[in-house]
Biopython code that builds the backbone (N, CA, C, O; Angstrom):
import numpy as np
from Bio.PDB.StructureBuilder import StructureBuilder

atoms = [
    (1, "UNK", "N", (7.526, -6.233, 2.028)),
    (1, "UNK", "CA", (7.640, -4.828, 1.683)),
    (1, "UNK", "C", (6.846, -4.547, 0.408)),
    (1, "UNK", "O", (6.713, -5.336, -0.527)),
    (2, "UNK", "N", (6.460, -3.618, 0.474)),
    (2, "UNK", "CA", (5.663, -2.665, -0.786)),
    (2, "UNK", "C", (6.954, -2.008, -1.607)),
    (2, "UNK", "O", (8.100, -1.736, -1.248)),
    (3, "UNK", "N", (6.026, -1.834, -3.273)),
    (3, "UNK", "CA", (7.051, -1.643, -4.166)),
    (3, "UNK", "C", (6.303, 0.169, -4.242)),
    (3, "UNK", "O", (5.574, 0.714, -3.414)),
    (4, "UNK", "N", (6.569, 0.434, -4.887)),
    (4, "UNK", "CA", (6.266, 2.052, -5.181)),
    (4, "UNK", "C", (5.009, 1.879, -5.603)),
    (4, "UNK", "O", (4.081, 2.096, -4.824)),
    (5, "UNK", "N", (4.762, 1.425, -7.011)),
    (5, "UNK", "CA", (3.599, 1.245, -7.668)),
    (5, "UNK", "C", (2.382, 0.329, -6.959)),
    (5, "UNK", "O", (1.166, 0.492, -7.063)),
    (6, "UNK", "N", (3.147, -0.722, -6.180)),
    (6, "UNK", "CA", (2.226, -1.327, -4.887)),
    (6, "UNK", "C", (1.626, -0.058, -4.090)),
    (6, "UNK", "O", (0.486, 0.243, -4.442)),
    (7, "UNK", "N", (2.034, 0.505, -3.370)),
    (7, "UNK", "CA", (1.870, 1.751, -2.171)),
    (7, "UNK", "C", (1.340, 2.684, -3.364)),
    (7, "UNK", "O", (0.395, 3.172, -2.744)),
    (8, "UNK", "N", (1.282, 3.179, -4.408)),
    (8, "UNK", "CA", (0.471, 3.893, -5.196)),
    (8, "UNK", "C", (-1.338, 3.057, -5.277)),
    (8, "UNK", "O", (-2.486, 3.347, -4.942)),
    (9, "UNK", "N", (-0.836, 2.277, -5.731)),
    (9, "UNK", "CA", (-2.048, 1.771, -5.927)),
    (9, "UNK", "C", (-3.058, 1.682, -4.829)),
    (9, "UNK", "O", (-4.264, 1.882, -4.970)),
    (10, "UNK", "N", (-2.356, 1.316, -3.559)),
    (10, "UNK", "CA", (-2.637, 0.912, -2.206)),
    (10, "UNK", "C", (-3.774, 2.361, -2.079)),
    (10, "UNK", "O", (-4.983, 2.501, -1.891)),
    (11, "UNK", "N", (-2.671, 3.212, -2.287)),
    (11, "UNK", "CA", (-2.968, 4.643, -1.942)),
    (11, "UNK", "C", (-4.579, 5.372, -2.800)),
    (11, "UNK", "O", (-5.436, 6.207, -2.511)),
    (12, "UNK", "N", (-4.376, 4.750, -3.571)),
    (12, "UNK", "CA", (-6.048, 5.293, -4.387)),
    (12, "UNK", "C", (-7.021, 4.226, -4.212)),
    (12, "UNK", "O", (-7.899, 4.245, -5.074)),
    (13, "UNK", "N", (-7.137, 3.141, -3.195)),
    (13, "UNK", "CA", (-7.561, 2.027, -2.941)),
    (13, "UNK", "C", (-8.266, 3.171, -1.822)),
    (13, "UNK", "O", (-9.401, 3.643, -1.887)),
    (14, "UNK", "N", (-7.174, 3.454, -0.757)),
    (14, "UNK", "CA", (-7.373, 4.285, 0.306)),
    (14, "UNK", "C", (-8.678, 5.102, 0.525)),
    (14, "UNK", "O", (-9.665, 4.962, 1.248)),
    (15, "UNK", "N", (-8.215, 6.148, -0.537)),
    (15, "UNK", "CA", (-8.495, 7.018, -0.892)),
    (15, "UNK", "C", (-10.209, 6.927, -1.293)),
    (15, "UNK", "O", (-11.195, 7.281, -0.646)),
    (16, "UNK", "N", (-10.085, 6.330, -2.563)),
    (16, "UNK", "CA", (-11.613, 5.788, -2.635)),
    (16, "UNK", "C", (-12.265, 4.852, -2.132)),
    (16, "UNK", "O", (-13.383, 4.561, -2.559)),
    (17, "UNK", "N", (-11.810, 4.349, -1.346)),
    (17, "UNK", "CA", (-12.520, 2.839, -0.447)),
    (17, "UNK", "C", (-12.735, 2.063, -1.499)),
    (17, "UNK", "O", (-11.759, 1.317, -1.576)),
    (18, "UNK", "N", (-13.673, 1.778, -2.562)),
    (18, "UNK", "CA", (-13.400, 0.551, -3.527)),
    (18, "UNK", "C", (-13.255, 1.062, -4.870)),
    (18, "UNK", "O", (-13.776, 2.156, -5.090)),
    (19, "UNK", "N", (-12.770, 0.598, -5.618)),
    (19, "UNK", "CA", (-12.861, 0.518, -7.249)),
    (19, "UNK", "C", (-12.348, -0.677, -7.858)),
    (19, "UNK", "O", (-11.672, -1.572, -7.350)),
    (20, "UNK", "N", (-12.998, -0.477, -9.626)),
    (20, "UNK", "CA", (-12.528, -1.603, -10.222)),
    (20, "UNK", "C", (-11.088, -1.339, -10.955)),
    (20, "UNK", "O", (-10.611, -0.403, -10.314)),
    (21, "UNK", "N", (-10.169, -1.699, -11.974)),
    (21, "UNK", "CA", (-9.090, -1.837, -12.248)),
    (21, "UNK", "C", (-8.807, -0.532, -13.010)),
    (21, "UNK", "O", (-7.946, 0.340, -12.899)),
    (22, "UNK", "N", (-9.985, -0.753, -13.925)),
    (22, "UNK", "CA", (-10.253, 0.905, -14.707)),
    (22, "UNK", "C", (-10.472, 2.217, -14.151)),
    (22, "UNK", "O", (-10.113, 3.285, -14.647)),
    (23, "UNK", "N", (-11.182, 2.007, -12.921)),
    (23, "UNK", "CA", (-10.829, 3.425, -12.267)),
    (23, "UNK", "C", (-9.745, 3.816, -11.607)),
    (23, "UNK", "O", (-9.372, 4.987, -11.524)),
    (24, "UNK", "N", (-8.947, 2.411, -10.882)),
    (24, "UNK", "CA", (-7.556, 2.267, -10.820)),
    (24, "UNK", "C", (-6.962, 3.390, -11.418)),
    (24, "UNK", "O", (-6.732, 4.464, -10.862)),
    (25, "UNK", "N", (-6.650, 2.983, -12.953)),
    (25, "UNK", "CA", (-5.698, 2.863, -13.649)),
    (25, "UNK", "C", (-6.267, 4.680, -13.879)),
    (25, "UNK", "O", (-5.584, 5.632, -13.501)),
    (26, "UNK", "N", (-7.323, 4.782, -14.412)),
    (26, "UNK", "CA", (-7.657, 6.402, -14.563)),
    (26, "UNK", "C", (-7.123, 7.423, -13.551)),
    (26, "UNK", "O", (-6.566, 8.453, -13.931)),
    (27, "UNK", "N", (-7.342, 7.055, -11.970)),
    (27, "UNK", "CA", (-6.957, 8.241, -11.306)),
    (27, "UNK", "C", (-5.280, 7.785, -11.232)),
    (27, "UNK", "O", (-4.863, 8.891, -11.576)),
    (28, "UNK", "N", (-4.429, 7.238, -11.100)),
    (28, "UNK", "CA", (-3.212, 6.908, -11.163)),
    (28, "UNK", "C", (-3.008, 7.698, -12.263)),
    (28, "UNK", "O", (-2.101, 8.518, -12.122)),
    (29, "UNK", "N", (-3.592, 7.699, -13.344)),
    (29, "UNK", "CA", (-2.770, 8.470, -14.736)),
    (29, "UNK", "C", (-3.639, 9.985, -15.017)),
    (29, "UNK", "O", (-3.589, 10.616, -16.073)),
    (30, "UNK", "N", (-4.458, 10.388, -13.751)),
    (30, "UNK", "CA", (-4.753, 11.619, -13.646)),
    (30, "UNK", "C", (-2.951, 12.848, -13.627)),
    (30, "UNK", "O", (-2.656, 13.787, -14.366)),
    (31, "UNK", "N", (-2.172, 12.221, -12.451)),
    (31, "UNK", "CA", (-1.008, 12.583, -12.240)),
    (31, "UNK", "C", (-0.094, 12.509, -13.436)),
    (31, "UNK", "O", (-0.273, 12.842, -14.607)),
    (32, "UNK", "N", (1.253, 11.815, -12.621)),
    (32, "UNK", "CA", (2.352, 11.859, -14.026)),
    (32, "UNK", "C", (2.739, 10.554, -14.527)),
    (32, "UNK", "O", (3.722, 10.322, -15.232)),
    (33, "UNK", "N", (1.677, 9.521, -14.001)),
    (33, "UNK", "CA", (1.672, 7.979, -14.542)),
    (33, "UNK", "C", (1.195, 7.499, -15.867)),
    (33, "UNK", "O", (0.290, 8.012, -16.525)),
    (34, "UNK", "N", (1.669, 6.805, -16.078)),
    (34, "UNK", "CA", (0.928, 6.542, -17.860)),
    (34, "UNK", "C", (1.083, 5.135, -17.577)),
    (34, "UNK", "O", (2.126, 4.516, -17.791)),
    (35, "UNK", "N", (0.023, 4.636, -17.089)),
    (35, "UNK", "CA", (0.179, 3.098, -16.445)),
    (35, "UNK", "C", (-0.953, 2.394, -17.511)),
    (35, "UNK", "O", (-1.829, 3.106, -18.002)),
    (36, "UNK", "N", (-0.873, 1.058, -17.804)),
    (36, "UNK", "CA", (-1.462, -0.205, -18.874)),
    (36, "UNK", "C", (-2.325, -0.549, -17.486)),
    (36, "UNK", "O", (-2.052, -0.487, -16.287)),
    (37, "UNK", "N", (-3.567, -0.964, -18.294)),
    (37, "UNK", "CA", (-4.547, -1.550, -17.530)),
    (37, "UNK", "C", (-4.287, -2.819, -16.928)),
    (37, "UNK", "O", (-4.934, -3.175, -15.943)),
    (38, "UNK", "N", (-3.069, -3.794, -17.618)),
    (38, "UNK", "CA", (-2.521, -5.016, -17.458)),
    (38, "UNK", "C", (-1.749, -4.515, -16.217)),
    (38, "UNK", "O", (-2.224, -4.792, -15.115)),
    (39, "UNK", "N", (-0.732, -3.883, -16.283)),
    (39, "UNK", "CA", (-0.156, -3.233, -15.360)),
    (39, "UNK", "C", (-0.738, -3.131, -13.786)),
    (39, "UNK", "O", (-0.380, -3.780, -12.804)),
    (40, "UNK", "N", (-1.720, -2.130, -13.891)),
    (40, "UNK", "CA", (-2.443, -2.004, -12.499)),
    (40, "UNK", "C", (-3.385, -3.443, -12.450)),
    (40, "UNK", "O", (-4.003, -3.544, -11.390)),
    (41, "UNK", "N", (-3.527, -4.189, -13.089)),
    (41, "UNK", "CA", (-4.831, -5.024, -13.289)),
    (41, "UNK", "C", (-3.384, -6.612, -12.113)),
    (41, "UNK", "O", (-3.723, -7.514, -11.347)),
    (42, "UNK", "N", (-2.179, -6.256, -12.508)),
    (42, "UNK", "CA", (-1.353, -7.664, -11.942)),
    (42, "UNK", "C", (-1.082, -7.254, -10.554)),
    (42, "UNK", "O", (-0.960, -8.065, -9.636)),
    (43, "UNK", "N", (-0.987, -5.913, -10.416)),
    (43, "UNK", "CA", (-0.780, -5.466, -9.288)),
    (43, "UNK", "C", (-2.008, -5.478, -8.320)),
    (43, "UNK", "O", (-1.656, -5.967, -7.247)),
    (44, "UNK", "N", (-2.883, -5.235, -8.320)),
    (44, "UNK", "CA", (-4.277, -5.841, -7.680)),
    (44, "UNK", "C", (-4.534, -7.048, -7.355)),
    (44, "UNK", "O", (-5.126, -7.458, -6.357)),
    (45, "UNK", "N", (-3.885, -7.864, -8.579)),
    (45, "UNK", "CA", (-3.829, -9.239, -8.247)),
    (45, "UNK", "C", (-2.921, -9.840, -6.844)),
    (45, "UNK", "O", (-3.222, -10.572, -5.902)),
    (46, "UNK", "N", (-2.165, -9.400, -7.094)),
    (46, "UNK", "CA", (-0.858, -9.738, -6.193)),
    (46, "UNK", "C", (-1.288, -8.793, -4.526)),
    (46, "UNK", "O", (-1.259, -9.148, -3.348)),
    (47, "UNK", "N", (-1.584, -7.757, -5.079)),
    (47, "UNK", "CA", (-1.878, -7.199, -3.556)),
    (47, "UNK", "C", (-3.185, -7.950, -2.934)),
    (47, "UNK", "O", (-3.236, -8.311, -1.759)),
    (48, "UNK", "N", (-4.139, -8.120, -3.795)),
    (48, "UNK", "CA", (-5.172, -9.544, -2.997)),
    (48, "UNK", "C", (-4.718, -10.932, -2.412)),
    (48, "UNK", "O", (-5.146, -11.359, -1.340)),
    (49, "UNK", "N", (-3.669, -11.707, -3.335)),
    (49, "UNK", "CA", (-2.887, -12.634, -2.748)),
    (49, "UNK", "C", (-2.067, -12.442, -1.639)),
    (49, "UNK", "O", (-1.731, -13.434, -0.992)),
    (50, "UNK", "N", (-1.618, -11.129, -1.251)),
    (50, "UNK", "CA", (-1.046, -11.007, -0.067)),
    (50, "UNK", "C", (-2.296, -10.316, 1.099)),
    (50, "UNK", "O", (-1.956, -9.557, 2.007)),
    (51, "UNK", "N", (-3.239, -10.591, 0.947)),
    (51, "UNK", "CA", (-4.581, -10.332, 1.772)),
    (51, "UNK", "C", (-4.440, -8.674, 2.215)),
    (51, "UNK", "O", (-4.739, -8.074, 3.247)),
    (52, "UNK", "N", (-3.732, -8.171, 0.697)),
    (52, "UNK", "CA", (-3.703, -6.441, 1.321)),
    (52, "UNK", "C", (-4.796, -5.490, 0.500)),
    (52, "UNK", "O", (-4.773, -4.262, 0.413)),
    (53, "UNK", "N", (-5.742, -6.399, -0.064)),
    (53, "UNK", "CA", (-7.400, -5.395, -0.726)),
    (53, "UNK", "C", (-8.041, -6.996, -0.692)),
    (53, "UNK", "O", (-7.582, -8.127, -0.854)),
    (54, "UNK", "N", (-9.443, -6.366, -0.368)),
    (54, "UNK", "CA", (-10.496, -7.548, -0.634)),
    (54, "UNK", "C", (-10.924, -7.116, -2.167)),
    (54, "UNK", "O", (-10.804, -6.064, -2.794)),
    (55, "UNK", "N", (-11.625, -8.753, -2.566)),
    (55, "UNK", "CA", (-12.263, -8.074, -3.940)),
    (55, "UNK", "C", (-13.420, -9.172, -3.788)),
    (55, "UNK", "O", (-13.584, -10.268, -3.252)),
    (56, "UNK", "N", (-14.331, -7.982, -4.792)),
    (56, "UNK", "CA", (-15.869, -8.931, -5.011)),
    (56, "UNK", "C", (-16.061, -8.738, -6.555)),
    (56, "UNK", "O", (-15.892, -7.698, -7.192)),
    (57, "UNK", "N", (-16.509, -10.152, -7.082)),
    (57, "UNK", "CA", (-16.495, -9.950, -8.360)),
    (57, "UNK", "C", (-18.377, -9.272, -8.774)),
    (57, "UNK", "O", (-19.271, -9.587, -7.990)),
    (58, "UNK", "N", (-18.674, -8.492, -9.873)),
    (58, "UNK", "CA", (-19.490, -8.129, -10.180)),
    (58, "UNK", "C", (-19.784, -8.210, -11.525)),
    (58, "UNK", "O", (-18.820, -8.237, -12.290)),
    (59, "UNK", "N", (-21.014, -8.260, -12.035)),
    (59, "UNK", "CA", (-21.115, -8.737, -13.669)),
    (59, "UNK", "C", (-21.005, -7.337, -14.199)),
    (59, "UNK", "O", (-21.097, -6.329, -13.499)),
    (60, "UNK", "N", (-20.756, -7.363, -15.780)),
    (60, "UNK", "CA", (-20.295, -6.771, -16.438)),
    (60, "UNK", "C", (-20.159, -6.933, -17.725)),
    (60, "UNK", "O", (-19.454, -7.815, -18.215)),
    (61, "UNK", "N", (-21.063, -5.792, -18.619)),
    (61, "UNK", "CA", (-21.190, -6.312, -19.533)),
    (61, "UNK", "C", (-21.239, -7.651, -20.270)),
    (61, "UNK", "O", (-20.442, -7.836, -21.190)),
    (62, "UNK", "N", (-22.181, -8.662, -19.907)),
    (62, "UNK", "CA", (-21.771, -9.907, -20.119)),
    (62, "UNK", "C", (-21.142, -10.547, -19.893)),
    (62, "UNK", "O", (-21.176, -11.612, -20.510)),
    (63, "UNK", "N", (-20.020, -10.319, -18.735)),
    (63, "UNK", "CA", (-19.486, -11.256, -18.187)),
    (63, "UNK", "C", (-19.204, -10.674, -17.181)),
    (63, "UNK", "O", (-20.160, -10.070, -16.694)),
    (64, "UNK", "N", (-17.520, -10.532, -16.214)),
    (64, "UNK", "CA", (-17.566, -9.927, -14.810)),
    (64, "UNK", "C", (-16.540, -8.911, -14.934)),
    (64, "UNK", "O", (-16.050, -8.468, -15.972)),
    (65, "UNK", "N", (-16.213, -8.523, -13.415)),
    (65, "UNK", "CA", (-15.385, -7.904, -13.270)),
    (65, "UNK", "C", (-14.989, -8.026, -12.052)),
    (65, "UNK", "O", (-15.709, -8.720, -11.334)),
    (66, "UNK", "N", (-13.937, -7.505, -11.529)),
    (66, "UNK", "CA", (-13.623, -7.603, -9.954)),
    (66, "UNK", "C", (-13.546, -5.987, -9.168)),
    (66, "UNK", "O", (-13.102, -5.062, -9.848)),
    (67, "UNK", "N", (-13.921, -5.761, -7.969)),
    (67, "UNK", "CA", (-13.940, -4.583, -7.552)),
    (67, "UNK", "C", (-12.954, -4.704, -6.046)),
    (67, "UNK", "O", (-13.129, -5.503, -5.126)),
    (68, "UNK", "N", (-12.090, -3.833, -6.141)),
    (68, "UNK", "CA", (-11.161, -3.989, -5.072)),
    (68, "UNK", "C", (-11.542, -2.941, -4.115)),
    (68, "UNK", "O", (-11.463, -1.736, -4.352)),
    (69, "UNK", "N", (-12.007, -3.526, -2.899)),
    (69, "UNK", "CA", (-11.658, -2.641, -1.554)),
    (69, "UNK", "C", (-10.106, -2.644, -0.859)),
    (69, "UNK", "O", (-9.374, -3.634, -0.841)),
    (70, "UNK", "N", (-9.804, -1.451, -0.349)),
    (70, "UNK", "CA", (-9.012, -1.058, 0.891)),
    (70, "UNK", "C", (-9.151, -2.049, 2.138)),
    (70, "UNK", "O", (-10.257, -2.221, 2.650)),
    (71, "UNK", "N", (-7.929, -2.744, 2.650)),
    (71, "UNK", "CA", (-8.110, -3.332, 3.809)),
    (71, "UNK", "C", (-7.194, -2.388, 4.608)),
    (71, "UNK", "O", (-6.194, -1.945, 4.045)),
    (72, "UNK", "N", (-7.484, -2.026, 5.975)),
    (72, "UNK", "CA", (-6.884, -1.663, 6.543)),
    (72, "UNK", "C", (-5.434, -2.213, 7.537)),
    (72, "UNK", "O", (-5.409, -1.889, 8.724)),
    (73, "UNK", "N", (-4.547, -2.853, 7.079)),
    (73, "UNK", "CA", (-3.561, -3.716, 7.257)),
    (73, "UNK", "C", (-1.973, -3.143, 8.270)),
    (73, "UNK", "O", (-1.005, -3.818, 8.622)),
    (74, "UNK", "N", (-2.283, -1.616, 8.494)),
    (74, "UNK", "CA", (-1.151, -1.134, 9.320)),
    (74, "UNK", "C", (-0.950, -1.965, 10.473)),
    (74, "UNK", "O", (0.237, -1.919, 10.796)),
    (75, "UNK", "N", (-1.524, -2.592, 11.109)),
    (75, "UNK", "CA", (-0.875, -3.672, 12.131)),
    (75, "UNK", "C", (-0.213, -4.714, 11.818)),
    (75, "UNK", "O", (0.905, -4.936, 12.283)),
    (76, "UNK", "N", (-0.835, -5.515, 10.962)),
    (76, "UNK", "CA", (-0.367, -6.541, 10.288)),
    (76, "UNK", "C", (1.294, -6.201, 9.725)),
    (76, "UNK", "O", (2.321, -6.763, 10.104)),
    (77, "UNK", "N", (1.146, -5.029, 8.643)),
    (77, "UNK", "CA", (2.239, -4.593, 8.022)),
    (77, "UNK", "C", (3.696, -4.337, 9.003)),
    (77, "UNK", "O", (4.800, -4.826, 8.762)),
    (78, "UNK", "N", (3.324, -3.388, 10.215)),
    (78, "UNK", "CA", (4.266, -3.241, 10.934)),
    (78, "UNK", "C", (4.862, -4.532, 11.738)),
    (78, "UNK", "O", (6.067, -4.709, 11.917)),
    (79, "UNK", "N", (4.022, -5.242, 12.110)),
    (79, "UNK", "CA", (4.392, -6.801, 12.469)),
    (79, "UNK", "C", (5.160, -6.996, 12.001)),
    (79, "UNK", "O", (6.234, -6.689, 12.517)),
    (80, "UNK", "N", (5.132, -7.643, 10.696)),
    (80, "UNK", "CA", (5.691, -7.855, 9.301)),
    (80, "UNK", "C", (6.982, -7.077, 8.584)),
    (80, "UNK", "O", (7.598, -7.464, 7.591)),
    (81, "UNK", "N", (7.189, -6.008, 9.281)),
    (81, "UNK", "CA", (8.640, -5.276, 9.190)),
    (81, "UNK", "C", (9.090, -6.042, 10.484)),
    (81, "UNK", "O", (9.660, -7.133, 10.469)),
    (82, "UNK", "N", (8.775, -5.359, 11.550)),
    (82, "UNK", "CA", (9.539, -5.968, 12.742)),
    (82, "UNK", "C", (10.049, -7.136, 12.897)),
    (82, "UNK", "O", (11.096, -7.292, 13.526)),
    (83, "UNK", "N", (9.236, -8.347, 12.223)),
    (83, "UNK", "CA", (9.625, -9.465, 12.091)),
    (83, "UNK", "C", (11.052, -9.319, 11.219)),
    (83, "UNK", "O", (12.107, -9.832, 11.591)),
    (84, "UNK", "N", (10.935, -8.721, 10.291)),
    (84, "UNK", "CA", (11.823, -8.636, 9.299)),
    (84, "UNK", "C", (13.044, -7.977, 9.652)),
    (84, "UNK", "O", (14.078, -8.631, 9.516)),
    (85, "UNK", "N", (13.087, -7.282, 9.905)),
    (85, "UNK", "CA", (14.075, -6.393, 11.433)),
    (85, "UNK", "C", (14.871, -7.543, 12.258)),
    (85, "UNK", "O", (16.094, -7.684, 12.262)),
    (86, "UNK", "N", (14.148, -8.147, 12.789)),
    (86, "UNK", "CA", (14.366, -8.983, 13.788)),
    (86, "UNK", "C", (15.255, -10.274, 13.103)),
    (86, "UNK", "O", (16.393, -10.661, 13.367)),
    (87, "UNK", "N", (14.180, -10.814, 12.039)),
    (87, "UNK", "CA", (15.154, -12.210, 11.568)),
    (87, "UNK", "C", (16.596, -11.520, 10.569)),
    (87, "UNK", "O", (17.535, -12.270, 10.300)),
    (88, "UNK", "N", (16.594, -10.236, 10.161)),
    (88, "UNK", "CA", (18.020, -10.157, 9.385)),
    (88, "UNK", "C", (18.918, -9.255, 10.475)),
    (88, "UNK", "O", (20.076, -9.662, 10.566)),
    (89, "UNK", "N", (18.654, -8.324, 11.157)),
    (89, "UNK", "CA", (19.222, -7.822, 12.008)),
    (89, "UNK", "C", (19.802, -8.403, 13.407)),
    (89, "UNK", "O", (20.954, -8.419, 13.841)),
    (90, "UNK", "N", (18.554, -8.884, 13.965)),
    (90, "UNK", "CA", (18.802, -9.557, 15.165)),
    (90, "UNK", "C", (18.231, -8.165, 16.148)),
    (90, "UNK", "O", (17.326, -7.468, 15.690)),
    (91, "UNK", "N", (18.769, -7.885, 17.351)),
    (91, "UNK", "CA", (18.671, -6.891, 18.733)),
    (91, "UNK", "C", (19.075, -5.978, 18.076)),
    (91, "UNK", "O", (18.314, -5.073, 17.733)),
    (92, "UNK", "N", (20.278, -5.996, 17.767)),
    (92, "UNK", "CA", (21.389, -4.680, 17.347)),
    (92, "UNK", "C", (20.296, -4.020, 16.413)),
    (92, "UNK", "O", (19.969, -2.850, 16.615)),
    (93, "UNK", "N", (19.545, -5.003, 15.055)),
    (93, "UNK", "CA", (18.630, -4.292, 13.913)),
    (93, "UNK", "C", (17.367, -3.593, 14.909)),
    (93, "UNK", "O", (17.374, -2.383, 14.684)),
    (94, "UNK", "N", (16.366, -3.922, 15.860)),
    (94, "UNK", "CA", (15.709, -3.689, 16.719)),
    (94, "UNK", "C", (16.180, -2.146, 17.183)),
    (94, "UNK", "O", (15.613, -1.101, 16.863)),
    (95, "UNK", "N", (17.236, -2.274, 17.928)),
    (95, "UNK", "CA", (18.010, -1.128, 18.442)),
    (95, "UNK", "C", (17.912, 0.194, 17.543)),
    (95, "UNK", "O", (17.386, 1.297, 17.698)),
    (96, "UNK", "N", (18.643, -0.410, 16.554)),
    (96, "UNK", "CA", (18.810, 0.923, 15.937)),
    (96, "UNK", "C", (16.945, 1.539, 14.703)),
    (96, "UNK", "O", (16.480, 2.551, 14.178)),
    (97, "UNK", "N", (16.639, 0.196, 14.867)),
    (97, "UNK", "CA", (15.216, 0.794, 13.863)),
    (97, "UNK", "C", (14.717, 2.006, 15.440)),
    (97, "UNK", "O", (14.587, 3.212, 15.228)),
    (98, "UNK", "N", (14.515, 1.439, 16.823)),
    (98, "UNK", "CA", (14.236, 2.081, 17.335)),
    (98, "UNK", "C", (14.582, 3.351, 17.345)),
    (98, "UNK", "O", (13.762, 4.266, 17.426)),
    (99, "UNK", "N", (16.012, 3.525, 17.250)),
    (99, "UNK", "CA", (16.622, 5.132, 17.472)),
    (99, "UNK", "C", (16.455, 5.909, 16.018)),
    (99, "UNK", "O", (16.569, 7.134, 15.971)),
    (100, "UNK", "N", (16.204, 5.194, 14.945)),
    (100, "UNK", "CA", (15.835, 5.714, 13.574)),
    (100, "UNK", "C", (14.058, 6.601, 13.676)),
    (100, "UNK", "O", (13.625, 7.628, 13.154)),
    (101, "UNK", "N", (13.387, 5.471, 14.704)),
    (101, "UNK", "CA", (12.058, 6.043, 14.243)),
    (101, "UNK", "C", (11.753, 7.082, 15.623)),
    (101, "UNK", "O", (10.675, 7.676, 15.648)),
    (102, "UNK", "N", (12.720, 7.268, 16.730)),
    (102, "UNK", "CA", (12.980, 8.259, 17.667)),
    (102, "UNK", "C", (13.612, 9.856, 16.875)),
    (102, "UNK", "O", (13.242, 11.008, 17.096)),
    (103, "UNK", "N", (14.616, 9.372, 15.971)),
    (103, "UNK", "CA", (15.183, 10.781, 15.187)),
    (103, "UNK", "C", (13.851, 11.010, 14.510)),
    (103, "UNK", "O", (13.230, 12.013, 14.864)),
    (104, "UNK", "N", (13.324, 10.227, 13.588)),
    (104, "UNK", "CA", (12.169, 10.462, 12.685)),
    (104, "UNK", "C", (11.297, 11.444, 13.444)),
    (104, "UNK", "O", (10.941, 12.591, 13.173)),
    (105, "UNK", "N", (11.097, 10.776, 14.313)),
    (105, "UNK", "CA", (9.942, 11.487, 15.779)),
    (105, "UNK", "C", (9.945, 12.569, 16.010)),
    (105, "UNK", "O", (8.937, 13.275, 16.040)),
    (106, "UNK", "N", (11.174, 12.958, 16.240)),
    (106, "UNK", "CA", (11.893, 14.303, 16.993)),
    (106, "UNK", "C", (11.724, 15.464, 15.597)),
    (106, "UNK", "O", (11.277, 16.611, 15.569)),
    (107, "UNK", "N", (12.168, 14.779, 14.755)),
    (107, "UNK", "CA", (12.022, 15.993, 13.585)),
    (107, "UNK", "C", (10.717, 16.136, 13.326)),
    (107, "UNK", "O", (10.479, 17.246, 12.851)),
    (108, "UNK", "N", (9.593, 15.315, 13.475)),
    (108, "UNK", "CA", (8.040, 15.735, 13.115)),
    (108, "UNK", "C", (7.965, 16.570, 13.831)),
    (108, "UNK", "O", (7.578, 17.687, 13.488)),
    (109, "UNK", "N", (8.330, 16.250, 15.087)),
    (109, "UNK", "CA", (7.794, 17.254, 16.567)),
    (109, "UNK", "C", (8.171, 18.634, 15.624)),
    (109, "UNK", "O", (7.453, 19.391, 14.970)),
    (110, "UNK", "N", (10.066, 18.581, 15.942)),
    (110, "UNK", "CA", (10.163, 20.293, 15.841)),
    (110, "UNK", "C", (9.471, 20.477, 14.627)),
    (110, "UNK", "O", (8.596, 21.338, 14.716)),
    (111, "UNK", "N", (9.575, 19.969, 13.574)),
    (111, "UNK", "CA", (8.727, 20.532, 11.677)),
    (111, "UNK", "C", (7.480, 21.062, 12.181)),
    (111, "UNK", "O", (7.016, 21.829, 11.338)),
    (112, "UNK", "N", (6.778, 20.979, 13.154)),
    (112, "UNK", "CA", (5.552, 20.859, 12.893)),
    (112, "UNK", "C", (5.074, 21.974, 14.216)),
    (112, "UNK", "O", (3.914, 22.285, 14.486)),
    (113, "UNK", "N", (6.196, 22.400, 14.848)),
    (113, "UNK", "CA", (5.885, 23.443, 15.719)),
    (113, "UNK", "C", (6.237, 24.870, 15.003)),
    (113, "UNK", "O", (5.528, 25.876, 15.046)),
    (114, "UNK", "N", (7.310, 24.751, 14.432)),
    (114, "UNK", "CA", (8.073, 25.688, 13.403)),
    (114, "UNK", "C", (6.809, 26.536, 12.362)),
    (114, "UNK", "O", (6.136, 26.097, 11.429)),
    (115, "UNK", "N", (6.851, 27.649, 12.881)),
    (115, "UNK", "CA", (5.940, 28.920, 11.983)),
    (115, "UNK", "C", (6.463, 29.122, 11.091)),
    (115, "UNK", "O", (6.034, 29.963, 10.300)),
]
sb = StructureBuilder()
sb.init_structure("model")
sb.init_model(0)
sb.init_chain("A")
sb.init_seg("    ")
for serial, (resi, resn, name, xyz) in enumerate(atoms, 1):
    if name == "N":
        sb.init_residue(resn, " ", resi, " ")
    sb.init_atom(name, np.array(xyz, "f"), 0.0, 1.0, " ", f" {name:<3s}", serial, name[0])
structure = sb.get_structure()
């Protein structure tokens, strides 16, 4: 599972297809974040170790830097719940995620016909 600030970050990864830590951290604190470059800089880290952004390192000022792309991972991810579903729930957890993301369903439908 993703933490908030994971799925934020994820989300301006998205958004811009690549950046480095500093542009990260700039559009994140465009909003109501006041985030440390260390901060977004561990979280990049960790979301690469879980193979959820690629990165290529690039020089920089005399030495480097790393630039993180967006991987597109929604298959993987949902796997990865279901599994998770499955080993703490069992059928019964299955069951009911099903009828959870059927209510979910049903309310997009009507929200979204509604003038």
């Amino acid at each position: 599972m993703l933490g908030s600030l994971e799925a934020k970050v994820l989300g301006v990864l998205e958004e811009e297809e690549s950046a480095n830590v500093r542009e990260v951290v700039e559009k994140l604190n465009e909003g109501d974040e006041d985030l440390a470059y260390t901060t977004v800089g561990t979280i990049l880290d960790r979301l690469y170790e879980k193979g959820l952004v690629e990165r290529t390192e690039e020089p920089y000022k005399g030495g480097s830097r790393y630039v993180y792309e967006y991987v597109d991972f929604q298959d993987e991810y949902m796997d990865e719940v279901i599994r998770d579903v499955v080993d703490l729930f069992g059928d019964e957890g299955v069951d009911e995620l099903r009828r959870k993301v059927e209510e979910t369903a049903e309310g997009v439908d009507t929200d979204s016909t509604e003038g």
